[in-house]
MIDOSE-1310 file (N, C-alpha, C; in nm, 2 decimals, decimal comma, always signed):
residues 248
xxxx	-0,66/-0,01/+2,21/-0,57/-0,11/+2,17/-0,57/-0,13/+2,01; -0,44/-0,08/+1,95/-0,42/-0,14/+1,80/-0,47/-0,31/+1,76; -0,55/-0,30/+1,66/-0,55/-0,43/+1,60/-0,55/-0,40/+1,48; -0,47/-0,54/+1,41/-0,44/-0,52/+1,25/-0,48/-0,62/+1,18
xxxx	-0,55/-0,69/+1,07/-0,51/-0,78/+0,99/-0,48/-0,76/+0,84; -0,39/-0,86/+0,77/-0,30/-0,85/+0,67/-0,33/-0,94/+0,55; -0,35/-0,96/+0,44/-0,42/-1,06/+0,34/-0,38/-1,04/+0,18; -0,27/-1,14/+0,12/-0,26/-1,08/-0,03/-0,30/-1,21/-0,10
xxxx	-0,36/-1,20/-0,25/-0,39/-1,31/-0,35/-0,37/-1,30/-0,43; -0,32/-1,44/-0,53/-0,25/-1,37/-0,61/-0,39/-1,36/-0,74; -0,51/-1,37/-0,71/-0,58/-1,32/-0,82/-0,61/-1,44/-0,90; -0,73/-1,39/-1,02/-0,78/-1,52/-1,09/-0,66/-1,48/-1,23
xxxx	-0,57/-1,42/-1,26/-0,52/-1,41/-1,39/-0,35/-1,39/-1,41; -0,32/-1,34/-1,26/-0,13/-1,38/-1,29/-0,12/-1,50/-1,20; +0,03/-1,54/-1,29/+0,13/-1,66/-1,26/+0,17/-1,61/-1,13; +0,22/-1,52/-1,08/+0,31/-1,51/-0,97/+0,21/-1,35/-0,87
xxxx	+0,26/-1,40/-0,73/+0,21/-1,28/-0,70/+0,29/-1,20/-0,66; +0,33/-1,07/-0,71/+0,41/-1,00/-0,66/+0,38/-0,85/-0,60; +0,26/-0,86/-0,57/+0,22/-0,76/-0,39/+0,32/-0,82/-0,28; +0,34/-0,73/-0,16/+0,42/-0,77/-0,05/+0,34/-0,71/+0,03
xxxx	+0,34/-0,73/+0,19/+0,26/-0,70/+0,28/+0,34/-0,69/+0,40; +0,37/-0,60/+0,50/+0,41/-0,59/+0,60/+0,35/-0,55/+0,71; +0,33/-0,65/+0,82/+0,20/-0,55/+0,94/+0,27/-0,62/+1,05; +0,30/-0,46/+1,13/+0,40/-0,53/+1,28/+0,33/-0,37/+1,36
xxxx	+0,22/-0,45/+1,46/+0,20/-0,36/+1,57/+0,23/-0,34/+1,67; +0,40/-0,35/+1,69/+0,53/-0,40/+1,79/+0,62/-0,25/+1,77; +0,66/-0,23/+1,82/+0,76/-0,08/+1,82/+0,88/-0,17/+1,72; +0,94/-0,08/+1,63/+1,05/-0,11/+1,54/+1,13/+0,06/+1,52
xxxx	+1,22/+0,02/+1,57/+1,35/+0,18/+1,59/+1,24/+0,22/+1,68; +1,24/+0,37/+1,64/+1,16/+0,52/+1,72/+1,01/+0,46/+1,68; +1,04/+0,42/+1,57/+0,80/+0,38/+1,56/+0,72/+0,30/+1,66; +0,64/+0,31/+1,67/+0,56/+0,21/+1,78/+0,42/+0,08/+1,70
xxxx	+0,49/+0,12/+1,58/+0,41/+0,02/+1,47/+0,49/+0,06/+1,31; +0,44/-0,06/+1,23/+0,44/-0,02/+1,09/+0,43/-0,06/+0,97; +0,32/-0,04/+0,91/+0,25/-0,14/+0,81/+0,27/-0,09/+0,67; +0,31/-0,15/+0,58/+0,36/-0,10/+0,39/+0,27/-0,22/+0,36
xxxx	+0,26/-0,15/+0,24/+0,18/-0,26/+0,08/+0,34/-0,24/-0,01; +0,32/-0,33/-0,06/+0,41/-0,28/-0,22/+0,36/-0,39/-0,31; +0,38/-0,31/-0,43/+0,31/-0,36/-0,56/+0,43/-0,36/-0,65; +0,52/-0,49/-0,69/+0,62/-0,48/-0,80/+0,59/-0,50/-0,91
xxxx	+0,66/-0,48/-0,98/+0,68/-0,48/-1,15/+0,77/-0,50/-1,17; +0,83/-0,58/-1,32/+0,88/-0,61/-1,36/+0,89/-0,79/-1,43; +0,95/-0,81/-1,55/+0,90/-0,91/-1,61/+0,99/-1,03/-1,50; +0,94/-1,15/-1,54/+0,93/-1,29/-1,46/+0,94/-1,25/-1,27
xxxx	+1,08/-1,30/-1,26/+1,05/-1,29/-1,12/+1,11/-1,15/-1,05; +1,12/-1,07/-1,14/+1,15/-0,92/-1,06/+1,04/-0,82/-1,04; +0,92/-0,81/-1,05/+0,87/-0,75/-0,94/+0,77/-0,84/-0,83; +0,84/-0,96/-0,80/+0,79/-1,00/-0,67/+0,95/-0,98/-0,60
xxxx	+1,05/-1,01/-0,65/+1,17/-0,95/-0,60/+1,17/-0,85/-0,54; +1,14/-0,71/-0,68/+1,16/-0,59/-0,60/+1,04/-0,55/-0,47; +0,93/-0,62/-0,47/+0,82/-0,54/-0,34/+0,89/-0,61/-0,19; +0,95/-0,76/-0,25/+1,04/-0,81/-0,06/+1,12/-0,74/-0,11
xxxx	+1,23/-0,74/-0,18/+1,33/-0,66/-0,17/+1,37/-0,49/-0,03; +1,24/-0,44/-0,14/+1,20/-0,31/-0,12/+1,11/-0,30/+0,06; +1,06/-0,38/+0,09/+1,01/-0,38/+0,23/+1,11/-0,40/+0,27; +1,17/-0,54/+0,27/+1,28/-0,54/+0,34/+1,36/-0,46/+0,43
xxxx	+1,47/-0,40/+0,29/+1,54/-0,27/+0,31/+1,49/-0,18/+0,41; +1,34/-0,16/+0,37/+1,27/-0,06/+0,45/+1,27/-0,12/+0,56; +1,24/-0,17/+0,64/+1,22/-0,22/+0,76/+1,36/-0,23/+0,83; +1,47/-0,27/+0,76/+1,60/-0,32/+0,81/+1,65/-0,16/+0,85
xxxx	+1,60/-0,06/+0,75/+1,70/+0,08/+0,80/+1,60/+0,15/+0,91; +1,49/+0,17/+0,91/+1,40/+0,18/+1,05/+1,45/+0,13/+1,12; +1,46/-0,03/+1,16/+1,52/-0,08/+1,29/+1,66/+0,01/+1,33; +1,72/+0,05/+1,24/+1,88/+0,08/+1,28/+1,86/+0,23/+1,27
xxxx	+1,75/+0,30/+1,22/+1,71/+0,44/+1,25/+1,78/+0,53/+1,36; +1,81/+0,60/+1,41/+1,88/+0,65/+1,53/+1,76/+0,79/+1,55; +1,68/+0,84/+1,45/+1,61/+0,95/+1,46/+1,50/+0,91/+1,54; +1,45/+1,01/+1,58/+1,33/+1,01/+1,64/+1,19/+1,07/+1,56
xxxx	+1,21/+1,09/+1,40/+1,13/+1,22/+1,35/+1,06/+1,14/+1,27; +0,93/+1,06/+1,28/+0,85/+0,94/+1,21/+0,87/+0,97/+1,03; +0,88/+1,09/+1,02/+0,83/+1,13/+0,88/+1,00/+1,10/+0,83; +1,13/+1,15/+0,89/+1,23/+1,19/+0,86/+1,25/+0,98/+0,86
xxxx	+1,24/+0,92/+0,93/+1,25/+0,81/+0,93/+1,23/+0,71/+0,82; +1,10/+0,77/+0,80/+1,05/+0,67/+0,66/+1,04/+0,75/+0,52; +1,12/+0,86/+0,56/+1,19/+0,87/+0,38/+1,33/+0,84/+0,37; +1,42/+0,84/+0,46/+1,51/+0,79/+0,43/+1,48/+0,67/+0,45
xxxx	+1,46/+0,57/+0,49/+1,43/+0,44/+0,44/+1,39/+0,39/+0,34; +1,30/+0,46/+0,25/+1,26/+0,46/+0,12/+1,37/+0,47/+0,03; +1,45/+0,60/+0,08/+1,51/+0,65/-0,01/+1,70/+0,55/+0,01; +1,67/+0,48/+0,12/+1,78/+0,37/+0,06/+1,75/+0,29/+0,01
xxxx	+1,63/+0,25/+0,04/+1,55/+0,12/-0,04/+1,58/+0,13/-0,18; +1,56/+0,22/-0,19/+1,55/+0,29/-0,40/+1,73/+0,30/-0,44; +1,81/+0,31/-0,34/+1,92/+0,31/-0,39/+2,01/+0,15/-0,37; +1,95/+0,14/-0,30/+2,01/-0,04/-0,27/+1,91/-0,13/-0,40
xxxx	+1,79/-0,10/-0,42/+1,71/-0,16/-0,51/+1,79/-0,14/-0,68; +1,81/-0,01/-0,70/+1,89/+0,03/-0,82/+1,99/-0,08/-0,84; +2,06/-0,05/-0,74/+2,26/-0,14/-0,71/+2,15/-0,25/-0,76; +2,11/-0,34/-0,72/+2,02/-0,51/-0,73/+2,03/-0,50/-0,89
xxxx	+1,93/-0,41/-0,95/+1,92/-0,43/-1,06/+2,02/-0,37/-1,16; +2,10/-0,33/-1,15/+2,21/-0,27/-1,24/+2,32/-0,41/-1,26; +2,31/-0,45/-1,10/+2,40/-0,61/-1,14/+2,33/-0,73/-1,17; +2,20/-0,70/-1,26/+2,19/-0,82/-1,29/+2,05/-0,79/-1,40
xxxx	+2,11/-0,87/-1,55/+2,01/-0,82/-1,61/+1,86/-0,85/-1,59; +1,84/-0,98/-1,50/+1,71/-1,02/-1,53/+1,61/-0,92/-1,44; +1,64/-0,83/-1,36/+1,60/-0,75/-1,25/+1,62/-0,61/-1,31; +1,72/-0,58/-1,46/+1,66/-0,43/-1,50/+1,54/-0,41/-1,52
xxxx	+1,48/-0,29/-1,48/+1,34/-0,22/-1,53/+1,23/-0,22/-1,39; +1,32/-0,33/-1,29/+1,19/-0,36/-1,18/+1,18/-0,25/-1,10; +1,08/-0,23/-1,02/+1,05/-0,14/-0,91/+0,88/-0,19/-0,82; +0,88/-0,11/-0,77/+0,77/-0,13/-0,66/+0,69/+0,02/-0,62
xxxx	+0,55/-0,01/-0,60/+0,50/+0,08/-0,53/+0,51/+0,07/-0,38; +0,51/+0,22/-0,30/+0,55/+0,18/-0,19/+0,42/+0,26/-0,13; +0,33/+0,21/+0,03/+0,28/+0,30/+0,08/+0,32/+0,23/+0,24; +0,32/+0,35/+0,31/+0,35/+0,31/+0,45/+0,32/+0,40/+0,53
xxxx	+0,28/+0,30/+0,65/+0,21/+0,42/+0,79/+0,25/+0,31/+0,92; +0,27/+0,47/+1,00/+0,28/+0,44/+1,16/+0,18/+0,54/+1,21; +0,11/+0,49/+1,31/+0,01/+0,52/+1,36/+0,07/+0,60/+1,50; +0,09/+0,66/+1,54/+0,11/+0,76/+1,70/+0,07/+0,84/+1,76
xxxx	-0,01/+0,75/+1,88/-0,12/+0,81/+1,94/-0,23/+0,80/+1,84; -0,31/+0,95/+1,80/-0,43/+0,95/+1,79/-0,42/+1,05/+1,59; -0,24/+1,00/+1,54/-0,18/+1,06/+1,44/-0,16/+0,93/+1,35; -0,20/+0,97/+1,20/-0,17/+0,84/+1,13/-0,04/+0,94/+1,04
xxxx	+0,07/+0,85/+1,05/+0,19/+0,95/+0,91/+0,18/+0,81/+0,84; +0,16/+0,90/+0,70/+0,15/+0,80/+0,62/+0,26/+0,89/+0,47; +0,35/+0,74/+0,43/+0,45/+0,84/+0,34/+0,38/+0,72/+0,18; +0,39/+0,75/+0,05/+0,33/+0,72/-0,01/+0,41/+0,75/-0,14
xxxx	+0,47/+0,61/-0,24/+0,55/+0,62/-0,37/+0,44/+0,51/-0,48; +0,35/+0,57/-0,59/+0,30/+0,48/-0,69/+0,19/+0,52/-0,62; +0,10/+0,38/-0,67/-0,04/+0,41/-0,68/-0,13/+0,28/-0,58; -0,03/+0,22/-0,51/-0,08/+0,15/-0,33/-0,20/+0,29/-0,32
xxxx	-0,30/+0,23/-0,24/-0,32/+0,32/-0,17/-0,36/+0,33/+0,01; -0,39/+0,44/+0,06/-0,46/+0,43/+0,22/-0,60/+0,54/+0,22; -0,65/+0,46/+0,26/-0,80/+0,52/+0,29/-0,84/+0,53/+0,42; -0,93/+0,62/+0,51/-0,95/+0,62/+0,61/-1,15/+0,62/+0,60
xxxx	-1,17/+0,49/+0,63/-1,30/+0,45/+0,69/-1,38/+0,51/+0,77; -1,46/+0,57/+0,83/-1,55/+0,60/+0,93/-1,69/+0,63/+0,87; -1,73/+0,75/+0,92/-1,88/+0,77/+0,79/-1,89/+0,76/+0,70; -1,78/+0,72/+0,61/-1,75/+0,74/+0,50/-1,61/+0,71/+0,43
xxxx	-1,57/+0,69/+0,34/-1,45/+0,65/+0,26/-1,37/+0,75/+0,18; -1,25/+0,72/+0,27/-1,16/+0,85/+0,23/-1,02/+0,85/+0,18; -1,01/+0,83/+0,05/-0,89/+0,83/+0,00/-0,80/+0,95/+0,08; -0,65/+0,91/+0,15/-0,57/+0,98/+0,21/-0,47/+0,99/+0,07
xxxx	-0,39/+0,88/+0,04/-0,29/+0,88/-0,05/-0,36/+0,91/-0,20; -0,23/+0,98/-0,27/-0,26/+1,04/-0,43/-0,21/+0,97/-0,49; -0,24/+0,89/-0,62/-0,18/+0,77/-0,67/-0,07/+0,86/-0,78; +0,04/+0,81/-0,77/+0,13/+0,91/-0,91/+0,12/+0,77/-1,00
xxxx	+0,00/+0,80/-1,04/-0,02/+0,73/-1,26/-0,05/+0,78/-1,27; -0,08/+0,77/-1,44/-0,09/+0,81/-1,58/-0,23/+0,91/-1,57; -0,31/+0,84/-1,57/-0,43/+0,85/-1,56/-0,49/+0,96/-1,45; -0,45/+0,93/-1,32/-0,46/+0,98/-1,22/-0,42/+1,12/-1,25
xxxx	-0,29/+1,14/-1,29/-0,24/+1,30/-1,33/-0,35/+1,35/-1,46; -0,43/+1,26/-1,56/-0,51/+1,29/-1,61/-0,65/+1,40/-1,58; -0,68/+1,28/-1,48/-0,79/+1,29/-1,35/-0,77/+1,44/-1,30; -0,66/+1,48/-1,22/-0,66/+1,59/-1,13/-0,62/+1,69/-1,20
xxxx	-0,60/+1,68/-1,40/-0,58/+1,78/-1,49/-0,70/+1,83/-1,52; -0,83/+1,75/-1,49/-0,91/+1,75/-1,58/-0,97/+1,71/-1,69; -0,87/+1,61/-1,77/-0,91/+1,54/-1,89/-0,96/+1,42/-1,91; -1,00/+1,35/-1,74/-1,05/+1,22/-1,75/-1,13/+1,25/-1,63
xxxx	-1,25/+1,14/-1,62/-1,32/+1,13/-1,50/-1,28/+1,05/-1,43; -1,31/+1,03/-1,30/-1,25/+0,91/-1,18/-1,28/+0,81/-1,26; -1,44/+0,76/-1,24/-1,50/+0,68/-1,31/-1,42/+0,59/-1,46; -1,44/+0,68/-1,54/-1,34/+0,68/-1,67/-1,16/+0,59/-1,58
xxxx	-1,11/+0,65/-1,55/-1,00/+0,58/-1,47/-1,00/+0,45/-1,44; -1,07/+0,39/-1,38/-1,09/+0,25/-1,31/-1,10/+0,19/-1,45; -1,14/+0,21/-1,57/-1,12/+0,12/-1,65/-1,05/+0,13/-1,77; -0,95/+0,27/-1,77/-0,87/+0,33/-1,83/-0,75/+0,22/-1,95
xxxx	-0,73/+0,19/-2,07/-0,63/+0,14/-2,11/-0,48/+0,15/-2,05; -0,48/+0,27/-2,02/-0,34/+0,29/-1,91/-0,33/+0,31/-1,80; -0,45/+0,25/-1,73/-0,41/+0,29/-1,58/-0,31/+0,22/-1,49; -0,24/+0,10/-1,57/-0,16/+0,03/-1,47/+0,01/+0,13/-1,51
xxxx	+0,01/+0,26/-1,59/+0,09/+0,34/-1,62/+0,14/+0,39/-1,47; +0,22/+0,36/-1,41/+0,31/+0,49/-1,31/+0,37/+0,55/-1,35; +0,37/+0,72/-1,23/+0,47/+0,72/-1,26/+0,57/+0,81/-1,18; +0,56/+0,76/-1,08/+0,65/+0,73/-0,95/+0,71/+0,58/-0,90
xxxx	+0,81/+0,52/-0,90/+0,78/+0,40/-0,83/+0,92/+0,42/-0,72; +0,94/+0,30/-0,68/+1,06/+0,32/-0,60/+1,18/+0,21/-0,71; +1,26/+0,22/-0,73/+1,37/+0,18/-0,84/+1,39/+0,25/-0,98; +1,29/+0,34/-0,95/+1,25/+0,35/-1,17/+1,32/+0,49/-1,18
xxxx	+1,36/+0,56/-1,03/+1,51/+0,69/-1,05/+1,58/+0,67/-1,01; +1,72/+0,75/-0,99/+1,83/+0,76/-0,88/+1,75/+0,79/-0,79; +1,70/+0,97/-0,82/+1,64/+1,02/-0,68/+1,49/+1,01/-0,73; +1,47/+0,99/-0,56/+1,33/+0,96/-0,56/+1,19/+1,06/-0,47
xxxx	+1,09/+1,13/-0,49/+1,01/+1,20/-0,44/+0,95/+1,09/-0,35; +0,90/+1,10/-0,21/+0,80/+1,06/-0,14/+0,67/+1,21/-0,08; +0,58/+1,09/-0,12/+0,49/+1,22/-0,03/+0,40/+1,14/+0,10; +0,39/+1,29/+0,16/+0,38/+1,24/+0,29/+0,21/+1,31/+0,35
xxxx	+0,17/+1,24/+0,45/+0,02/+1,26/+0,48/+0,02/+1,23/+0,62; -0,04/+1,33/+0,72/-0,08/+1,39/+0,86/-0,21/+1,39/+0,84; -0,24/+1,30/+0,95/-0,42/+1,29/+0,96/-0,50/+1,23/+1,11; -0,54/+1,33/+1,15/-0,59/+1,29/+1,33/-0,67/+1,21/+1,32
xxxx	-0,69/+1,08/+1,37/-0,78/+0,97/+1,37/-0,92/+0,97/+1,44; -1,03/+0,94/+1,45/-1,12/+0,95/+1,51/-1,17/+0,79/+1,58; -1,27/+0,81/+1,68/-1,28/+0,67/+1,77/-1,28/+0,52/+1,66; -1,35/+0,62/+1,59/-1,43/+0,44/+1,54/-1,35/+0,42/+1,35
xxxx	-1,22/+0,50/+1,34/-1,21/+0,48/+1,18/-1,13/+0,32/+1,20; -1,10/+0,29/+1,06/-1,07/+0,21/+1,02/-0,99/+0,24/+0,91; -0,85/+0,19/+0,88/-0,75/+0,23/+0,82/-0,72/+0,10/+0,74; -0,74/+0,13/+0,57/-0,75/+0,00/+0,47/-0,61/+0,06/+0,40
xxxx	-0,57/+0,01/+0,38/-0,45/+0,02/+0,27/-0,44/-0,13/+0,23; -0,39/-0,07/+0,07/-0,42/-0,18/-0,06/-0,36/-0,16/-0,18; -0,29/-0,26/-0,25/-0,29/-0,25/-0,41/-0,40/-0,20/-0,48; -0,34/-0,22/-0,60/-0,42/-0,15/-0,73/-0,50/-0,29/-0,77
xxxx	-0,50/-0,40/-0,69/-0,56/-0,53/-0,76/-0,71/-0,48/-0,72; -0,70/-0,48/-0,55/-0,83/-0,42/-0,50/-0,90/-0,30/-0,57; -0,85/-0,19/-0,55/-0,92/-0,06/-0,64/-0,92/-0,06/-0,79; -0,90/-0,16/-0,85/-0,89/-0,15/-0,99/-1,05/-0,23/-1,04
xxxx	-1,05/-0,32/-0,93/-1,20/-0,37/-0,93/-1,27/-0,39/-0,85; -1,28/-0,25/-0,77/-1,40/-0,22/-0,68/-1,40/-0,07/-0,68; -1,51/-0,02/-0,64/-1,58/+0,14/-0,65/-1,51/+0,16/-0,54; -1,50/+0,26/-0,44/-1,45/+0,31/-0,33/-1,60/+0,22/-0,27
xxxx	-1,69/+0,27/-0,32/-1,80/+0,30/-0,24/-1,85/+0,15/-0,23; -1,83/+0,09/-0,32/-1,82/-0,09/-0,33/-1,76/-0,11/-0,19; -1,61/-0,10/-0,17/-1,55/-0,09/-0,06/-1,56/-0,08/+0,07; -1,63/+0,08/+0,08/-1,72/+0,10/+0,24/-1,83/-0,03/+0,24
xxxx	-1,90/-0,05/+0,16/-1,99/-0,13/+0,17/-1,94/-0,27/+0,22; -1,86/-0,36/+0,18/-1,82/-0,44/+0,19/-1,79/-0,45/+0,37; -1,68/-0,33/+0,40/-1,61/-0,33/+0,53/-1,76/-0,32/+0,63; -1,85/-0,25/+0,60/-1,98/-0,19/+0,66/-2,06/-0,33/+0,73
xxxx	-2,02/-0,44/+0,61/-2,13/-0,55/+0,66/-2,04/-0,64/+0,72; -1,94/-0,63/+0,76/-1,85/-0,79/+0,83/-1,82/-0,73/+0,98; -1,82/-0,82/+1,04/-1,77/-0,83/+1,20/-1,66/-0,75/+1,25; -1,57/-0,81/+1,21/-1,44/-0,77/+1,24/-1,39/-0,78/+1,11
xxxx	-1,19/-0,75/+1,14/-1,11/-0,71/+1,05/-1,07/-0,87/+0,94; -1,11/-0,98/+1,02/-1,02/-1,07/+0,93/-1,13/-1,10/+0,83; -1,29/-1,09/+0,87/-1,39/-1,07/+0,76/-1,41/-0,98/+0,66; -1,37/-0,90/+0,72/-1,32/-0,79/+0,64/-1,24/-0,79/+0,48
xxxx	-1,12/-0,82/+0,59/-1,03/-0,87/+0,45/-1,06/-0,95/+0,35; -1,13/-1,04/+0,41/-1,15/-1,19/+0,30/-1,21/-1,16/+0,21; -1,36/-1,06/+0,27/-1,46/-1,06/+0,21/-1,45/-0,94/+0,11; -1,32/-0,87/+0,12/-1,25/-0,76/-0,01/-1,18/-0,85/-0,11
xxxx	-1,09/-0,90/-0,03/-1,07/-1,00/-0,18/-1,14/-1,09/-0,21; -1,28/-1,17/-0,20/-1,34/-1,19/-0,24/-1,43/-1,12/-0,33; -1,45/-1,02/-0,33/-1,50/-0,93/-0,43/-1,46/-0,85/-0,52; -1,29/-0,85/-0,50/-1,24/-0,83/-0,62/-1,23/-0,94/-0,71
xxxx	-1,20/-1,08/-0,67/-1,22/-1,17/-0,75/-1,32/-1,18/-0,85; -1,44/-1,14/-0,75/-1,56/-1,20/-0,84/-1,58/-1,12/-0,97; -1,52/-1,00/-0,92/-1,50/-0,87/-1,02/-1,39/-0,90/-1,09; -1,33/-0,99/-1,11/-1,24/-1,02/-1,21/-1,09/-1,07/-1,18
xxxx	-1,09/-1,05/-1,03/-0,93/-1,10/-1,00/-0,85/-1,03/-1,10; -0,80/-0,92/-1,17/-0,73/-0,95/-1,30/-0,63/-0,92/-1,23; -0,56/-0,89/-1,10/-0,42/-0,86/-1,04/-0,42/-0,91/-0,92; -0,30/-0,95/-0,90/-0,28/-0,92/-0,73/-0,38/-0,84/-0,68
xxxx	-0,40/-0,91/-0,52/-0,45/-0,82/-0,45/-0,39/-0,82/-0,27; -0,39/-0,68/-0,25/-0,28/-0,66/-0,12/-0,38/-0,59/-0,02; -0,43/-0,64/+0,08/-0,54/-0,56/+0,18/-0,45/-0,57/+0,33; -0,43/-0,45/+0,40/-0,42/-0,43/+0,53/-0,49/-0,35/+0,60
xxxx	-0,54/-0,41/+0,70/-0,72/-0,31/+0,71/-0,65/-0,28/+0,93; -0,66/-0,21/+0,97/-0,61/-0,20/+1,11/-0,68/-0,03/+1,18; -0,75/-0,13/+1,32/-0,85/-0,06/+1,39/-0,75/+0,05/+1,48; -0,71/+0,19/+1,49/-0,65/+0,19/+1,56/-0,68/+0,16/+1,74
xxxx	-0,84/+0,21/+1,74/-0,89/+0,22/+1,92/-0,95/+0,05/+1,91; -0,91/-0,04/+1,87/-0,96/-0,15/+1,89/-1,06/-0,16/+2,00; -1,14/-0,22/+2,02/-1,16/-0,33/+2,14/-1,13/-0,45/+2,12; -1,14/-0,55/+2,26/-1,11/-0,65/+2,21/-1,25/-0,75/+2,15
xxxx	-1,17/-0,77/+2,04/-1,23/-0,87/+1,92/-1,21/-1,03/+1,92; -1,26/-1,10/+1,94/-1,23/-1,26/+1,91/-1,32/-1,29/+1,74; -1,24/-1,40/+1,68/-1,31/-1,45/+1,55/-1,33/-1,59/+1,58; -1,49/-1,62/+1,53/-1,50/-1,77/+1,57/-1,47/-1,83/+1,43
């Protein structure tokens, strides 16, 4: 049995939060679940606009999906999102420049698809901690050139640089990730508030020592805080072979 829980804050250092969170373990169109982060940008209130905006959309053309092909599903969804998001801000100046990171997964059966725009990410828990998603930033494309270390990265002057988002082209790339699940993982996806101030390996540790999932969550953004809060932070952490769990 799927279990999910879902947790954003807006941090010790911005005015507004503009992470979004979506977690529905309910069939929606052809999916039988489906959970996004998004992370906006833009000045005052347009990138908390564009991350509901941009779920939104996504969720509204899934429900009306007619396909049955998970992966075919949640790129065109994206990829209206990005064209309905554009139209938004073209009519209106206070919403030029905005966009959103996008990451999203439906789980089916014993398959996680996960489609992936920015630098959200999804990790897969079990023995160990496993970045699935490739963040498209600055930095990152530094990283897998060669010219920076991971390490180096996390505290990079440009690492809040993207440079993929969903609004920031006409057309837009999504990439996509197939991965068979095992009994006991645990599936985190998150902003860049959480990874920007925690190790991966910070991370497994944290998930390693709590009960269940809503401990879980708390006790991640709690520890990004303490490490600085300096952003948003966006956690959806979801067991897919649950058993059943009560929280006292």
């Amino acid at each position: 049995m799927l279990k999910s829980f879902s947790i954003t804050d807006i941090g010790k250092k911005r005015k507004r939060n503009q992470d979004y969170v979506y977690s529905f373990d309910k069939p929606i169109g052809c999916l039988p679940n489906l959970f996004i982060v998004a992370d906006g940008m833009g000045g005052h209130k347009a990138g908390d606009y564009a991350s509901s905006f941009t779920v939104h959309a996504i969720v509204d053309q899934i429900r009306e999906d007619k396909s049955e092909e998970p992966m075919k599903v949640m790129e065109n969804a994206i990829k209206v999102a990005n064209h309905e998001l554009r139209q938004k801000a073209a009519g209106d100046d206070k919403l030029v420049g905005m966009g959103t990171t996008v990451v999203a997964a439906t789980i089916i059966g014993d398959t996680l698809n996960v489609a992936n725009v920015g630098d959200s990410r999804l990790y897969i828990i079990g023995d160990s901690i496993r970045q699935i998603t490739k963040d498209h930033s600055l930095v990152q494309e530094m990283v897998r050139m060669g010219g920076l270390d991971p390490e180096s990265a996390r505290t990079h002057a440009d690492k809040n640089i993207i440079t993929r988002a969903v609004g920031g082209a006409d057309a837009i790339d999504v990439d996509f990730f197939t991965v068979k699940l095992k009994e006991n993982d645990i599936i985190l996806m998150c902003s860049d508030g959480l990874t920007g101030m925690l190790e991966d390996e910070e991370i497994y540790m944290v998930i390693n020592g709590q009960r269940d999932l809503i401990e879980m969550a708390e006790k991640l953004v709690d520890a990004a805080n303490l490490h600085g809060g300096s952003d948003n932070i966006a956690v959806i952490l979801i067991e897919p072979f649950a058993e059943e769990w009560t929280h006292d």
